[in-house]
C-alpha positions as CSV (number, residue, x, y, z in Angstrom):
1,X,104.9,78.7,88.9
2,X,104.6,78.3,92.5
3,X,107.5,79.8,94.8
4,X,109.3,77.1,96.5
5,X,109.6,77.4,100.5
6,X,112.5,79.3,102.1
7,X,114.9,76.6,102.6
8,X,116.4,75.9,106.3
9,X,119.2,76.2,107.7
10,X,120.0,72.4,109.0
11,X,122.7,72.4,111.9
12,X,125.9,70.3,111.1
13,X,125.9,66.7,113.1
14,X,130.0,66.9,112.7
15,X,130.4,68.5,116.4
16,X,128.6,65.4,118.0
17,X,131.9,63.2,116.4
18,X,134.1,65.9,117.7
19,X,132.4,66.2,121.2
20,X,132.4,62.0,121.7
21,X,136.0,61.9,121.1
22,X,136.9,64.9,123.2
23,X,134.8,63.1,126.0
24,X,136.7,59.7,125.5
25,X,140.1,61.4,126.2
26,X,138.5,63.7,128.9
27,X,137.6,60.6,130.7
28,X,140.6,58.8,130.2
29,X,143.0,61.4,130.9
30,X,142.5,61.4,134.9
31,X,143.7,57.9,135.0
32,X,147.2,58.5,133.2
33,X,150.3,58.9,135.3
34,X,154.1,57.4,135.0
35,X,153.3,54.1,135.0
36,X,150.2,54.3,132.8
37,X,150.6,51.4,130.4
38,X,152.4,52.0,126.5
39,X,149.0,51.2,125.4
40,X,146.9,53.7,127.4
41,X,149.5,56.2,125.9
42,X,149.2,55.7,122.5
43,X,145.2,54.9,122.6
44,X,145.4,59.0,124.1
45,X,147.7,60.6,122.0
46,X,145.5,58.3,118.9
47,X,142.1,59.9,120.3
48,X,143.8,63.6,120.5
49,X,144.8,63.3,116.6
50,X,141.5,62.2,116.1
51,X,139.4,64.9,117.7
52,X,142.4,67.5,116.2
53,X,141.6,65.7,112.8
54,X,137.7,66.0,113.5
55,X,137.4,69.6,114.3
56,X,139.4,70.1,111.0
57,X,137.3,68.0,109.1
58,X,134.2,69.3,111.0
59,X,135.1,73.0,110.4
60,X,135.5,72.6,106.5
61,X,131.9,70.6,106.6
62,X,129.8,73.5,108.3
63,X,131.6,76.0,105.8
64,X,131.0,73.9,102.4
65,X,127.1,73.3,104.1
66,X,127.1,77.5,105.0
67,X,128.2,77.8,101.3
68,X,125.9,75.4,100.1
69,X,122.7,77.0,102.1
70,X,123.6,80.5,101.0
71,X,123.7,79.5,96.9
72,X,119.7,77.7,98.2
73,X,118.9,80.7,99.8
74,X,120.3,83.2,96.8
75,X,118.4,81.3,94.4
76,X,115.6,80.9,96.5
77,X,115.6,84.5,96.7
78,X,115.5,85.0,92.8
79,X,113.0,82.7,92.9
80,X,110.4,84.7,95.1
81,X,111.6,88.3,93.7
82,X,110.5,86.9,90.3
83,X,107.0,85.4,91.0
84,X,106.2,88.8,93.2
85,X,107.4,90.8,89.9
86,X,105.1,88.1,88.0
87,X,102.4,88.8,90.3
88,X,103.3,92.9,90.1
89,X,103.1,92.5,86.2
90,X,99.7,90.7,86.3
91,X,98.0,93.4,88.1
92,X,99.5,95.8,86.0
93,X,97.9,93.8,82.9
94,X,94.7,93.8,84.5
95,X,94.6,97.6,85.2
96,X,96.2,98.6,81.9
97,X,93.6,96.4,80.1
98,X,90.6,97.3,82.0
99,X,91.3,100.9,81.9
100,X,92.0,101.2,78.2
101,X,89.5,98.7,76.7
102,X,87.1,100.5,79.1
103,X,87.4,103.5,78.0
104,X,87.4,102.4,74.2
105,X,84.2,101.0,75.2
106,X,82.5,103.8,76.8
107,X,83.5,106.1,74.4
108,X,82.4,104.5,71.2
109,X,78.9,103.6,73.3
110,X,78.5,107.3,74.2
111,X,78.8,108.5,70.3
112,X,75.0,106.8,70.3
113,X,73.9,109.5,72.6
114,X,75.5,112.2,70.9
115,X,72.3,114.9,68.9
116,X,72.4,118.5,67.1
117,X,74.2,120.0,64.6
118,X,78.1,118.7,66.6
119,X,77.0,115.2,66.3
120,X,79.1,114.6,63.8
121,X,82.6,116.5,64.5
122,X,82.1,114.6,68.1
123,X,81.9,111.4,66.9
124,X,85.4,112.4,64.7
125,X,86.7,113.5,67.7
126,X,85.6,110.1,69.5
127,X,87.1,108.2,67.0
128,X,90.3,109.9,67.3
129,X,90.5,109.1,70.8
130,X,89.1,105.5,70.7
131,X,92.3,105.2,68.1
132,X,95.0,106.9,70.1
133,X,93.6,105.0,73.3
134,X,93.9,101.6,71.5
135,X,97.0,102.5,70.2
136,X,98.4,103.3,73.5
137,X,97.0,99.9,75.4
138,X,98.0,97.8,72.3
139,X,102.0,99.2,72.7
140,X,101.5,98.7,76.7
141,X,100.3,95.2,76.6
142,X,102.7,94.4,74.1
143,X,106.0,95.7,75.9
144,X,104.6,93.4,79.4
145,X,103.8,90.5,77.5
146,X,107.4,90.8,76.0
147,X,108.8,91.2,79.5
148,X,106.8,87.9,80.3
149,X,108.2,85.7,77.4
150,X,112.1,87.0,77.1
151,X,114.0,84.3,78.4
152,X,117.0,84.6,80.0
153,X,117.8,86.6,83.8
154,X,118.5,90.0,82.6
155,X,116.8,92.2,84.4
156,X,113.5,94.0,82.4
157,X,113.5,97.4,81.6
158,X,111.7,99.8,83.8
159,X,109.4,102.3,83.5
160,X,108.8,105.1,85.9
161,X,106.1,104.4,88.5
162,X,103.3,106.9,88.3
163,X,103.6,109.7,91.0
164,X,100.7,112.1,91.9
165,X,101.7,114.6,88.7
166,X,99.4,111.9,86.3
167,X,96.7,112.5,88.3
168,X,95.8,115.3,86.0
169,X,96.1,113.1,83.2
170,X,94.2,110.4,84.6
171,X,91.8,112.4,85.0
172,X,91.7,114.2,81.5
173,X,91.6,110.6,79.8
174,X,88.4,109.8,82.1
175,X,87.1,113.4,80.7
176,X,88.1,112.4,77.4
177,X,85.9,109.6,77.6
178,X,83.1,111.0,78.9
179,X,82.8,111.7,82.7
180,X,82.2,115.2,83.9
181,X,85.1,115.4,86.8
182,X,85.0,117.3,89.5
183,X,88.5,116.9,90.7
184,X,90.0,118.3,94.5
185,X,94.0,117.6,95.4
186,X,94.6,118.7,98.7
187,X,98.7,119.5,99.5
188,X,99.3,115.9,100.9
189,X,103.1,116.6,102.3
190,X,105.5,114.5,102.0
191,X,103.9,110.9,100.1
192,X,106.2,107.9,99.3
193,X,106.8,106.4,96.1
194,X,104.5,103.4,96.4
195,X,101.9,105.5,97.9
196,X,101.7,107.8,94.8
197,X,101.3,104.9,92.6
198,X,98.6,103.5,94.8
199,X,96.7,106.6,95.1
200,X,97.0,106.8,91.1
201,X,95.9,102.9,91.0
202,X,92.9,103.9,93.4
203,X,91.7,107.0,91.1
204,X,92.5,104.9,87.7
205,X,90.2,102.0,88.9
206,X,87.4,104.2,90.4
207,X,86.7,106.1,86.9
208,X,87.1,103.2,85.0
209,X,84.5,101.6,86.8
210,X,82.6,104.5,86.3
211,X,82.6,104.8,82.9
212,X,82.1,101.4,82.7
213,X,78.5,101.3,84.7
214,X,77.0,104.7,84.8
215,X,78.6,105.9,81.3
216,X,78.9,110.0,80.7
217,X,77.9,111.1,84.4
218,X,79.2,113.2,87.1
219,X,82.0,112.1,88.9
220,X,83.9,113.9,92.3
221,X,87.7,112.9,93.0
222,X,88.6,114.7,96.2
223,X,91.9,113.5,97.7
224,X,93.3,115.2,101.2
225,X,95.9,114.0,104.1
226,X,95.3,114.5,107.4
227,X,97.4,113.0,110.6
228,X,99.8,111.0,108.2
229,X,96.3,109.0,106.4
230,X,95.9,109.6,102.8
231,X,91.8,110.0,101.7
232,X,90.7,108.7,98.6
233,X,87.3,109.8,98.0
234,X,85.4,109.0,94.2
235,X,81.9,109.4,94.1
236,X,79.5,109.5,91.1
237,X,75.7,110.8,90.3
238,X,74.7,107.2,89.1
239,X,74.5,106.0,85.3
240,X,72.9,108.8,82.5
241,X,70.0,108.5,80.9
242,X,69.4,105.4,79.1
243,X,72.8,103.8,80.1
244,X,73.4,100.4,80.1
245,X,76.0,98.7,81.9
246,X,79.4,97.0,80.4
247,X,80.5,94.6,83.3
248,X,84.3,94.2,83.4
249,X,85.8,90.9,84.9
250,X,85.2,91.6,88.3
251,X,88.9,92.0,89.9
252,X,89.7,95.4,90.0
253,X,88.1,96.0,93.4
254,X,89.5,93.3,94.9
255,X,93.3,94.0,93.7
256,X,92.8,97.3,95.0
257,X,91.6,96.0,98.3
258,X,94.5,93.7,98.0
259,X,97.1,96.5,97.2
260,X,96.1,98.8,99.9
261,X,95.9,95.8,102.7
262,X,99.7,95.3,101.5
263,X,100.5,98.9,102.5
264,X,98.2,99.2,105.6
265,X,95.6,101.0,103.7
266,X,91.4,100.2,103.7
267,X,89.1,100.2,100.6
268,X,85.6,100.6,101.2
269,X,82.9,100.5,98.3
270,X,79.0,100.6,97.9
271,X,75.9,102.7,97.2
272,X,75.7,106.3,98.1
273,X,72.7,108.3,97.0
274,X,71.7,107.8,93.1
275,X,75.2,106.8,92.2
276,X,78.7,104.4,93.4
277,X,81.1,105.6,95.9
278,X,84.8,104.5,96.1
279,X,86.4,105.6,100.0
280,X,90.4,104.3,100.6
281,X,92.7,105.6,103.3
282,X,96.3,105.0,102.8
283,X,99.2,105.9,105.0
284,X,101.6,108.2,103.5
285,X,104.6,106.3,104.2
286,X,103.8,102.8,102.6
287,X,106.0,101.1,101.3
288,X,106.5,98.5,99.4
C-alpha cells in the first residue's frame, strides 16, 4: 500500500469577506458627519456588525480547518511511519531468510566434501546445526509474518536491534557453517545505535554471500574507525575445491547499498584476487 502524499495546509478564504467589508466602512466612514443621512448611519453601524460578526465567524473557520489539517496530518503521519516499518520488516525478512536458508544450504552441501575416519561424527554435527539453524529462522519468520497480519494499531513488540557484541556470534554461525574467519575489531569509539545494526547487516550479508558462492573458504572481516568513518572490509580466497555456486535472489547487495546510502555510508563490491571483496564506510553517527 502506497503512502499517500503529505497533505497541505490550504489558507482560509474567510479574511477576504472580512477585509471587503472592513474596506466598505473604511471608505465610507470619511464621508459621515452631523448631517450624514439616517440611512448612511445605519448602512455603517450594519457593515461594523457585519465585519465584527465575520471575524468571529472567520476565526472559528481557520480553527475547525487547523483542527481538521492536524487529524490529516496525524494520520498521515501513521500512515507513512507504518509503510517505512513495512518496508523495515521486509528487509529484515530478506536478511533473516537469506542468511538462515543460506547457511542451511551450505552446510548440508559441505557434508559432500567431508573424508576420513570424522566423516561421520561431522556430518552428526552438521545435522545438528542445519536443525537448530532452521529452527531458529522458522520461529523468526514466523513472529514477522505475525507482526504483518495482526490487525488492529497496537504497536508490535520489539526486539533489541543488534549492537557490535553479535558480531562474535555472527561470526561463529558463518564458522559453524563452514568459513574459516579471520576476524579484526578495531576499538571504533563511540558508534550509534543504527550504525551498530548496519555494521552487523554489512558483516551478516557479506558471509552469507560467501558461503553461498565460494562454500568452506577463507574469509577476512577486518572492521576499524578512523576520522569519525566506520571501515567495513570482507574479503574471501574465492570458492573451494569443486564448489559450485547456490545463487540467492539477488537483493542483498543492493539493500545494503540502499541502507548505507540512508545513513551517508558507501558499499563497494567486486573481484579482488582469486576471491569476492565487500568494502562499506559508514559514519559513526548515522542515524536513523
Amino acid at each position: 500500500m502506497a503512502t499517500p502524499e503529505r497533505p497541505a495546509w490550504t489558507p482560509s478564504r474567510a479574511w477576504i469577506a472580512i477585509a471587503v467589508v472592513v474596506g466598505l466602512v473604511l471608505c465610507v466612514a470619511p464621508f459621515l458627519s452631523e448631517n450624514a443621512t439616517l440611512v448612511l448611519r445605519l448602512f455603517t453601524v450594519a457593515a461594523v456588525a457585519a465585519a465584527t460578526a465575520a471575524w468571529f465567524w472567520a476565526v472559528h473557520r481557520a480553527r475547525r480547518q487547523r483542527i481538521a489539517f492536524e487529524q490529516r496530518l496525524e494520520a498521515w503521519t501513521a500512515a507513512a511511519a507504518v509503510e517505512q516499518e513495512r518496508l523495515r520488516i521486509a528487509r529484515d525478512l530478506h536478511d533473516l531468510a537469506s542468511h538462515g536458508l543460506g547457511l542451511i544450504t551450505v552446510r548440508a552441501a559441505a557434508t559432500g566434501y567431508l573424508t576420513g575416519e570424522h566423516a561421520d561424527s561431522e556430518r552428526e554435527r552438521a545435522m545438528a546445526d542445519i536443525e537448530r539453524i532452521g529452527r531458529a529462522t522458522t520461529l523468526e519468520l514466523r513472529r514477522m509474518l505475525a507482526l504483518l497480519r495482526t490487525p488492529g494499531t497496537d504497536p508490535a513488540p520489539l526486539r533489541p536491534a543488534d549492537t557490535l557484541t553479535e558480531l562474535p556470534a555472527i561470526v561463529r554461525n558463518a564458522e559453524q557453517a563452514g568459513l574459516i574467519i579471520r576476524f579484526e575489531l578495531a576499538d571504533l569509539g563511540p558508534v550509534s545505535g543504527s550504525a551498530q545494526l548496519t555494521v552487523c547487516t554489512v558483516v551478516r550479508e557479506a558471509l552469507a554471500n560467501t558461503l553461498r558462492h565460494a562454500g568452506p573458504t577463507t574469509a577476512r572481516v577486518t572492521i576499524t574507525a578512523a576520522r569519525g568513518i566506520i571501515d567495513i572490509d570482507i574479503r574471501d580466497d574465492g570458492p573451494a575445491p569443486g564448489w559450485r555456486t547456490h545463487p540467492g535472489a539477488g537483493h542483498g547487495l543492493t539493500g545494503l547499498r540502499e541502507r548505507l546510502a540512508v545513513h551517508g555510508g558507501a558499499l563497494s563490491v567486486g573481484s579482488y584476487g582469486t576471491g569476492y571483496r565487500v568494502h562499506a564506510t559508514l559514519p559513526r553517527e548515522a542515524t536513523t
